[in-house]
Residue frames as qw, qx, qy, qz and C-alpha x, y, z in Angstrom:
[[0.458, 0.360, -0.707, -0.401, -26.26, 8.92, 5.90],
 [0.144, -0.062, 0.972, -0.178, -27.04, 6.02, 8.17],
 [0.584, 0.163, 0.496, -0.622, -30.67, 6.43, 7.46],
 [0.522, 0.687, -0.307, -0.401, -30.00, 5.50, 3.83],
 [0.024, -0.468, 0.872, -0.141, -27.25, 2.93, 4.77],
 [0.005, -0.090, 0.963, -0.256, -29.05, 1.07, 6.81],
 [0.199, -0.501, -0.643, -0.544, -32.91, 1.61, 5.59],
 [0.037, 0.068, -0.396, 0.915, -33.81, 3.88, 8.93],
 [0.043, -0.781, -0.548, -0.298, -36.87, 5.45, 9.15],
 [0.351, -0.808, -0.183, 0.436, -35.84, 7.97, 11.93],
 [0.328, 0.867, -0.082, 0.365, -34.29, 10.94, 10.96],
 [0.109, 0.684, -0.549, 0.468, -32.34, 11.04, 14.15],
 [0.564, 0.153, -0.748, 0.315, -30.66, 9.00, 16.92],
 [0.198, -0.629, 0.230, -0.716, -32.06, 8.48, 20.13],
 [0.143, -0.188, 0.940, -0.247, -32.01, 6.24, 23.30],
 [0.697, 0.081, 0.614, -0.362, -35.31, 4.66, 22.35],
 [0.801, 0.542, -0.153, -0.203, -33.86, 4.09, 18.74],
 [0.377, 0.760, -0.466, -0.249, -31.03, 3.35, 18.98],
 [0.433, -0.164, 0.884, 0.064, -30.48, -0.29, 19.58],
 [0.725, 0.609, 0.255, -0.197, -33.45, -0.49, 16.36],
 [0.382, 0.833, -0.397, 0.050, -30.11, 1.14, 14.46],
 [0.274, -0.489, 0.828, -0.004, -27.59, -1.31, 15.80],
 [0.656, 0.276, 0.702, 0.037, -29.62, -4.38, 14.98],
 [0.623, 0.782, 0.009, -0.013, -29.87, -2.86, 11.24],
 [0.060, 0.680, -0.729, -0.038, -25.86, -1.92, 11.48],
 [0.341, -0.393, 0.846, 0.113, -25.26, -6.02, 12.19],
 [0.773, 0.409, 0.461, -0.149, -27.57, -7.36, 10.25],
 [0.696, 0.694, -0.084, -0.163, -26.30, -5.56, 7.34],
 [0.153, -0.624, 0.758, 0.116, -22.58, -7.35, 8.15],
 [0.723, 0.098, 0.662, 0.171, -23.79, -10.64, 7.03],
 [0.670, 0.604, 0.263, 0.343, -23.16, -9.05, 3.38],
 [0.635, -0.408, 0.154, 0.638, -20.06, -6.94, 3.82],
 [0.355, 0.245, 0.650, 0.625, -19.46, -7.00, -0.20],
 [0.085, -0.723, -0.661, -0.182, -23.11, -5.33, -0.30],
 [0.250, -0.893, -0.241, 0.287, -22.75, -2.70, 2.19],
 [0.356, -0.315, 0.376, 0.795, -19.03, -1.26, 0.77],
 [0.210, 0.370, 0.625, 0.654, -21.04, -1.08, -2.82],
 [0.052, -0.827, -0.474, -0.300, -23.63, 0.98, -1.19],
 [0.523, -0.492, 0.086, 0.691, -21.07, 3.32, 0.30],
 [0.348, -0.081, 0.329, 0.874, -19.50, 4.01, -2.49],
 [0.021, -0.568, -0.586, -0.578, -23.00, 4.88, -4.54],
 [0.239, -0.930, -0.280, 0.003, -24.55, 6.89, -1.67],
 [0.440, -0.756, 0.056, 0.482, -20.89, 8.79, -1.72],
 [0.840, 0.507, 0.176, 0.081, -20.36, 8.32, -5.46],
 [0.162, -0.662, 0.682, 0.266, -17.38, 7.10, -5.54],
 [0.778, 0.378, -0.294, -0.408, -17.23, 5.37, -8.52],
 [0.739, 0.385, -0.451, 0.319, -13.73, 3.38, -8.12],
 [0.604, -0.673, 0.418, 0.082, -11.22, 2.02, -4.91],
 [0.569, 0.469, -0.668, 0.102, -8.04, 0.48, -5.16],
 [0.862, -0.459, -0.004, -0.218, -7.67, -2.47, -2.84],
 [0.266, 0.636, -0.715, 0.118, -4.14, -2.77, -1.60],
 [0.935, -0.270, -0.028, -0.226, -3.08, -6.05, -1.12],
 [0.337, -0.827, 0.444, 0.069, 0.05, -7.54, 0.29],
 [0.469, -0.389, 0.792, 0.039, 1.80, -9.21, -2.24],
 [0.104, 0.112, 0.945, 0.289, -0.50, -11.56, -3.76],
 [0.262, -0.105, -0.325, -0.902, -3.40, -9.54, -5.54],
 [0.114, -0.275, -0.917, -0.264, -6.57, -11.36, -4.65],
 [0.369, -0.262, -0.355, -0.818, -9.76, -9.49, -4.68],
 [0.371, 0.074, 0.683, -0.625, -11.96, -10.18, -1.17],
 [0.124, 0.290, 0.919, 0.237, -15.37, -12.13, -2.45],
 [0.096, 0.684, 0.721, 0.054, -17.86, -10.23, -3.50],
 [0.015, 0.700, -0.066, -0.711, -16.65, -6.91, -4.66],
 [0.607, 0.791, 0.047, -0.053, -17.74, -5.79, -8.15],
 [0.764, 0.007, 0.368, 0.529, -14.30, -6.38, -9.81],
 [0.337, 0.693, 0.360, 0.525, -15.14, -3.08, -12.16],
 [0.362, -0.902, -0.106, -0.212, -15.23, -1.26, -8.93],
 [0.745, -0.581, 0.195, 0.264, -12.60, -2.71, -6.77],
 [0.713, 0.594, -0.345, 0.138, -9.10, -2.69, -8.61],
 [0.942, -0.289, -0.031, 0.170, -6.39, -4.49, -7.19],
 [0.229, 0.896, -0.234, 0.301, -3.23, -2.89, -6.01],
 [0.881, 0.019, -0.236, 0.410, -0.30, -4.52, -4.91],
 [0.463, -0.878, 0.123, -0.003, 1.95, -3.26, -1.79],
 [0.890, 0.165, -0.011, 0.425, 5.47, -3.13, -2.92],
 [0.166, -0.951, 0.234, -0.116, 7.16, -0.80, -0.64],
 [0.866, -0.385, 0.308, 0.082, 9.61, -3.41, -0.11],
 [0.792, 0.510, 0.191, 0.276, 11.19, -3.82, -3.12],
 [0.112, 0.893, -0.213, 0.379, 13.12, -0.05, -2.82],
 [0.424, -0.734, 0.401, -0.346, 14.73, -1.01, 1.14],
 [0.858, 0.300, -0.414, 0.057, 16.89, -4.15, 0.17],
 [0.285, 0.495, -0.612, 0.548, 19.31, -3.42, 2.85],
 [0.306, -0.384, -0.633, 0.598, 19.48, -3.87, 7.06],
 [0.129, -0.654, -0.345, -0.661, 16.21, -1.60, 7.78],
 [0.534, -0.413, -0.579, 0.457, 17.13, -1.84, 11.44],
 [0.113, -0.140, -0.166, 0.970, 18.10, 2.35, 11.57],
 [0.167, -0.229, -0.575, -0.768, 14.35, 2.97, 9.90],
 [0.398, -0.388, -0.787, 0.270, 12.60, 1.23, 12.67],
 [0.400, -0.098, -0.477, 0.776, 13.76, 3.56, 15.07],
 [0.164, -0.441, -0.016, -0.882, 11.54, 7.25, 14.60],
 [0.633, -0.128, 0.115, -0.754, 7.87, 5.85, 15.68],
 [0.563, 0.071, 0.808, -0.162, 6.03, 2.18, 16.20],
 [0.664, 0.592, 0.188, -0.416, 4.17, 3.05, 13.00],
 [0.339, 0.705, -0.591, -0.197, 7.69, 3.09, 11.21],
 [0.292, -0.212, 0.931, -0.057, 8.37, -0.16, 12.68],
 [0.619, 0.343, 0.464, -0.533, 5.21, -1.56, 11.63],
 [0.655, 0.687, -0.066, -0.308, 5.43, -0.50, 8.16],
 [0.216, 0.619, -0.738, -0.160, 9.06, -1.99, 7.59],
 [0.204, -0.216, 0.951, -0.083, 8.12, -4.96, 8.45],
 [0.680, 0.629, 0.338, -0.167, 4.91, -5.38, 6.07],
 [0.483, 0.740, -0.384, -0.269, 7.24, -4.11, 3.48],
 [0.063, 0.529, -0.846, -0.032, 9.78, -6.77, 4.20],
 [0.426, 0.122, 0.896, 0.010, 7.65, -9.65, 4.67],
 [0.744, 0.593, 0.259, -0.169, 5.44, -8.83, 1.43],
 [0.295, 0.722, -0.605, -0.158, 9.19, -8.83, -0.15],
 [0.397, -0.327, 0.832, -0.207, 9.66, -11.87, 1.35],
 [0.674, 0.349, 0.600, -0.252, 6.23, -13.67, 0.71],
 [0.420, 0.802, -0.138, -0.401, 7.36, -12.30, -3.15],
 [0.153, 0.514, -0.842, -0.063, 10.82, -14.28, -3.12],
 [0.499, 0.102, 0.855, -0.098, 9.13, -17.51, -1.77],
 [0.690, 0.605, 0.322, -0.235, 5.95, -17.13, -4.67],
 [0.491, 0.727, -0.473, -0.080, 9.22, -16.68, -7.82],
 [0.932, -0.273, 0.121, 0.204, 11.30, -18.98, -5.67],
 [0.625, 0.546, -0.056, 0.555, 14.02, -16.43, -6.01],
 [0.626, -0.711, -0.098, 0.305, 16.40, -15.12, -3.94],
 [0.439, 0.845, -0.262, 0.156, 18.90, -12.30, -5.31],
 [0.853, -0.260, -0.043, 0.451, 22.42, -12.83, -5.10],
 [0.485, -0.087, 0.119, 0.862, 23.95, -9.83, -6.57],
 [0.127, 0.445, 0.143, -0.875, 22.71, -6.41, -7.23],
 [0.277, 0.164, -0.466, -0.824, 22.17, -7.19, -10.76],
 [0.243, -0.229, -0.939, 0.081, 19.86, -10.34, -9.84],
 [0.092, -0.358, -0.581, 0.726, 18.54, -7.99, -7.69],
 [0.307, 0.352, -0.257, -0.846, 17.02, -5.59, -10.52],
 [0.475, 0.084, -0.746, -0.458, 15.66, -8.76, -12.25],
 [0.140, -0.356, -0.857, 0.346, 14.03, -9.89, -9.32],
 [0.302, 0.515, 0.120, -0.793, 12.29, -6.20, -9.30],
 [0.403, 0.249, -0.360, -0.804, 11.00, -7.09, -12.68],
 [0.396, -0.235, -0.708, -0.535, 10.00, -9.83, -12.55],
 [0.037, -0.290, -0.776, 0.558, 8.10, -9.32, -9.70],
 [0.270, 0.417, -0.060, -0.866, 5.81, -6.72, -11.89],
 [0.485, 0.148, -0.584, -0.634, 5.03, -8.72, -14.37],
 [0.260, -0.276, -0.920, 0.095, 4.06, -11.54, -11.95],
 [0.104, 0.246, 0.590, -0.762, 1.85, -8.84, -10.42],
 [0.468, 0.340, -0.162, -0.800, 0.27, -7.75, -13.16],
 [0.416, -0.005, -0.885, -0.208, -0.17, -11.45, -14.47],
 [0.199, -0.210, -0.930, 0.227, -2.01, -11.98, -11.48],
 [0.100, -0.775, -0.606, -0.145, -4.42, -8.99, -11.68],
 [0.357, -0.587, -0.259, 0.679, -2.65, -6.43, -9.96],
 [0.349, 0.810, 0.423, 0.207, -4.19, -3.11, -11.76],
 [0.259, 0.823, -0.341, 0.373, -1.09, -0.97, -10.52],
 [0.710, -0.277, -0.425, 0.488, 1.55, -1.28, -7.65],
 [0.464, -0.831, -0.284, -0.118, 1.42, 0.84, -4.60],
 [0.665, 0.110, -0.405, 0.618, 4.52, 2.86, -3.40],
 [0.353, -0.891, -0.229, -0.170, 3.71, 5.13, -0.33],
 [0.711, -0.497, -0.090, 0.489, 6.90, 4.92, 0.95],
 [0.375, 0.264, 0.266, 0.848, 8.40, 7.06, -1.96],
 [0.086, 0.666, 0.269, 0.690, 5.91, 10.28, -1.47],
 [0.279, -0.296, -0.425, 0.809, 5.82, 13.42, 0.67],
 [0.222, 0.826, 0.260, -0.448, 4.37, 16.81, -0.14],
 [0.544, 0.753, -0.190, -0.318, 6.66, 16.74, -2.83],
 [0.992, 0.054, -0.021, 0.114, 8.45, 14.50, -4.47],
 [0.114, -0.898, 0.395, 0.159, 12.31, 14.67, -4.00],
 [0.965, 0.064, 0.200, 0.158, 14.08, 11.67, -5.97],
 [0.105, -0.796, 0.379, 0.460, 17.62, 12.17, -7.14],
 [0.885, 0.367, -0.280, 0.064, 19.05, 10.63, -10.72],
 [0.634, -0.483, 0.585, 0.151, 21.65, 8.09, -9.02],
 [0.407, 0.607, -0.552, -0.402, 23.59, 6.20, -11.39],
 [0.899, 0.057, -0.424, -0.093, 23.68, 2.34, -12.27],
 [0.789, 0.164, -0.472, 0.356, 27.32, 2.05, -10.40],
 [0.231, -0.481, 0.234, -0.813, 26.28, 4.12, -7.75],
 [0.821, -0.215, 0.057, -0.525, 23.42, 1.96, -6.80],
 [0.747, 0.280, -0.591, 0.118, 25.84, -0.93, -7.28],
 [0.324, 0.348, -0.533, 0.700, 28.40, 0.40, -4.93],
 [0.486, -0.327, 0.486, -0.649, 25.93, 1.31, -1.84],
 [0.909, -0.201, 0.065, -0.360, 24.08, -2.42, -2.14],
 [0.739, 0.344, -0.547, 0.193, 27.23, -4.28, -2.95],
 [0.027, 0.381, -0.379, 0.843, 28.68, -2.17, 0.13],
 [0.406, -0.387, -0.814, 0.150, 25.73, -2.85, 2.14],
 [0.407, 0.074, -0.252, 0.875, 25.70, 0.56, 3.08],
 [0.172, -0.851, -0.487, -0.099, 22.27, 2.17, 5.02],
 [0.237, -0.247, -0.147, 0.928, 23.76, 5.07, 6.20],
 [0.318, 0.615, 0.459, -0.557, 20.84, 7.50, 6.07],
 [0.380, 0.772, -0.030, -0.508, 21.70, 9.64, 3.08],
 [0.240, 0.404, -0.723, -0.506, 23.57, 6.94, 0.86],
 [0.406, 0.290, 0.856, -0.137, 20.56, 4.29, 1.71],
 [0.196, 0.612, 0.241, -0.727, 18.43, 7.08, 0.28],
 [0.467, 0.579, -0.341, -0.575, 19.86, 7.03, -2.87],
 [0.014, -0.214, 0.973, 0.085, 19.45, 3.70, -3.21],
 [0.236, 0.520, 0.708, -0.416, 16.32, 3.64, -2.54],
 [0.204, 0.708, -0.028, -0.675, 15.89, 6.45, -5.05],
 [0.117, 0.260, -0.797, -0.533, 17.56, 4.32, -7.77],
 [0.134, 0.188, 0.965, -0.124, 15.45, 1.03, -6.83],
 [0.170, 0.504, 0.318, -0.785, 12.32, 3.63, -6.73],
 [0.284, 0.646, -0.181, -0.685, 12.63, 4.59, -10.30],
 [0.100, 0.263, -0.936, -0.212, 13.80, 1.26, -11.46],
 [0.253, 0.439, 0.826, -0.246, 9.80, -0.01, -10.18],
 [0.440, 0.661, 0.153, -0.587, 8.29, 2.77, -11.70],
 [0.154, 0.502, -0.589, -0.614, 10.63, 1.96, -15.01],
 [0.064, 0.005, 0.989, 0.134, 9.49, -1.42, -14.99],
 [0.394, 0.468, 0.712, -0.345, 5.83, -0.82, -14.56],
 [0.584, 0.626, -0.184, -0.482, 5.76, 1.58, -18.07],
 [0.248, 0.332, -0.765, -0.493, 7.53, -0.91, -19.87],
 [0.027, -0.363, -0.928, -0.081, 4.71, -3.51, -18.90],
 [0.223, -0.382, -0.146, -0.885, 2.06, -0.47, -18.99],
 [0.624, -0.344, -0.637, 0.294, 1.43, -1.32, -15.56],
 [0.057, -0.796, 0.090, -0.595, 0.67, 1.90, -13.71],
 [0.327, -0.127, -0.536, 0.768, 2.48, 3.14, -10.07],
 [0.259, -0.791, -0.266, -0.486, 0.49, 4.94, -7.92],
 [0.358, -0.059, -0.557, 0.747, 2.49, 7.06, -4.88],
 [0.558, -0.633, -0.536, -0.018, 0.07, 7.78, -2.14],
 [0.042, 0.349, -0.380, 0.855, 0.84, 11.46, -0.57],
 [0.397, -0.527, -0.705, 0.260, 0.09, 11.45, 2.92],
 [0.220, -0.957, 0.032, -0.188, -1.40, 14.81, 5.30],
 [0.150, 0.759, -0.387, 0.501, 1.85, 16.12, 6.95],
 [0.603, -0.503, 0.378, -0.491, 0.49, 14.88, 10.29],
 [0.946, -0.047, 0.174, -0.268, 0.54, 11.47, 9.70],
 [0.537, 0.610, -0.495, 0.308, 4.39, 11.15, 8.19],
 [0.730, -0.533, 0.306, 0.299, 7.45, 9.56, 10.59],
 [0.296, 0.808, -0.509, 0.004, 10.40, 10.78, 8.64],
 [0.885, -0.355, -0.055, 0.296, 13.27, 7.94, 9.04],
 [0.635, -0.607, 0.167, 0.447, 16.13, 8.46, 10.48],
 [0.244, -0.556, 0.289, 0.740, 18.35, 11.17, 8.74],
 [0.251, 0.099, 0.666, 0.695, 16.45, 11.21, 5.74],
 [0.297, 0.096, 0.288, -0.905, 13.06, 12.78, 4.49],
 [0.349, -0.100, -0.916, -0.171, 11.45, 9.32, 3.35],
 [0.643, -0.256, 0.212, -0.690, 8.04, 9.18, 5.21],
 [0.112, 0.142, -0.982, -0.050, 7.64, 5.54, 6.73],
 [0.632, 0.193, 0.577, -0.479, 3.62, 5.25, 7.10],
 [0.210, 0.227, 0.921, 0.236, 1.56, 3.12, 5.62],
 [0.180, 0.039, -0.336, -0.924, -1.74, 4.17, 3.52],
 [0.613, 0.243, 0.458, -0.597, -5.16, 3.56, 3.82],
 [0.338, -0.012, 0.799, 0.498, -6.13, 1.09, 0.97],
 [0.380, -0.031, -0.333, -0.863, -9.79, 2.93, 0.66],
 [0.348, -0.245, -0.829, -0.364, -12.07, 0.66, 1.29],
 [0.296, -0.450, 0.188, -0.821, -14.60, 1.58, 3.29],
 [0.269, 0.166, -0.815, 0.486, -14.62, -0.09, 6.55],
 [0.362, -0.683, -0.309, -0.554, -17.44, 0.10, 8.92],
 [0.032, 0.421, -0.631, 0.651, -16.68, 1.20, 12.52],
 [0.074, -0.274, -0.889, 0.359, -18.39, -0.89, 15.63],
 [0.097, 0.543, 0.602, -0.577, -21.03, 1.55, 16.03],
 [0.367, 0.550, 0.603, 0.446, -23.44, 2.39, 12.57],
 [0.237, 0.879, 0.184, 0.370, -23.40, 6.49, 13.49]]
């Protein structure tokens, strides 16, 4: 595909081409925007979803019809001490802490700060509708999927009782999480605001700690180019 990419002529790579092909690979970085569109069309792929953390905003120069903004709100579900979550892999660490500072960067942009579970549920909404007010074309939960989904129906005074309670233990965090989960997803239909969960391969999962919650993060799509153009 690079010959196409990057206007080639050769058909193949070799040591007296290939620095000709590098200089074409950087040149074509001074237009980024430019090179992602011609990705997608020489792979027709009509449509990405750009996840962003938080605060929707759409990189310059991406076709807007093409790109669709998609908002990273793994946070929202893991309200509690996320210290035992950390623990599996570095990747898990990683991810909890994007989730918790794009929760974070969420309470500063509402200037809200729950105080009580219920508060807590009304922070979860409106956070949705402020996404979607700002452009966000669904919201992004990766943390919720596996190979199959396993949610459980918790009850209102359930979900009370473990956040009131503070209580991460693995397998009553879980359902919390499960409530919180369902409670984003409720909120996006009632603002027809689609969710989109993001199964991962098998390989690429960290299970946390006593539970079967994968804790990576997702690729947002967008096609990237690597240092070196083949």
């Amino acid at each position: 595909m690079f010959r196409e990419l990057y206007d080639f002529a050769d058909s193949a790579v070799t040591d007296e081409n290939k620095a000709q092909l590098q200089d074409a690979y950087n040149a074509s970085k001074a237009d980024e925007p430019a090179l992602y569109h011609r990705v997608m069309d020489l792979a027709g792929i009509e449509l990405i979803g750009e996840l962003g953390l938080s605060r929707p905003i759409l990189p310059p120069g991406l076709d807007p019809e093409r790109f669709r903004l998609v908002a990273f709100t793994d946070g929202l579900i893991i309200p509690l001490d996320n210290t035992a979550l950390m623990k599996p892999l570095m990747k898990s660490e990683n991810f909890i802490k994007l989730a918790q500072i794009a929760t974070e960067n969420l309470k500063k942009d509402l200037d809200w700060h729950p105080t009580s579970f219920d508060d807590y549920l009304r922070f979860i909404a409106a956070v949705v509708e402020r996404l979607k007010e700002q452009g966000s074309s669904r919201l992004s939960l990766p943390a919720a999927t596996g190979e199959a989904f396993d949610f459980e129906v918790v009850g209102e005074d359930e979900a009370r009782e473990i956040y009131d309670s503070k209580d991460n233990s693995p397998a009553r965090y879980k359902r919390l999480q499960d409530y919180l989960q369902i409670k984003v997803m409720w909120e996006c239909g009632r603002l027809a605001s689609p969710s989109r969960c993001i199964p991962e391969p098998a390989a690429k999962k960290a299970s946390c700690v006593g539970t079967t919650r994968p804790c990576s993060t997702s690729s947002s799509g967008t096609p990237t180019p690597t240092d070196a153009p083949w």
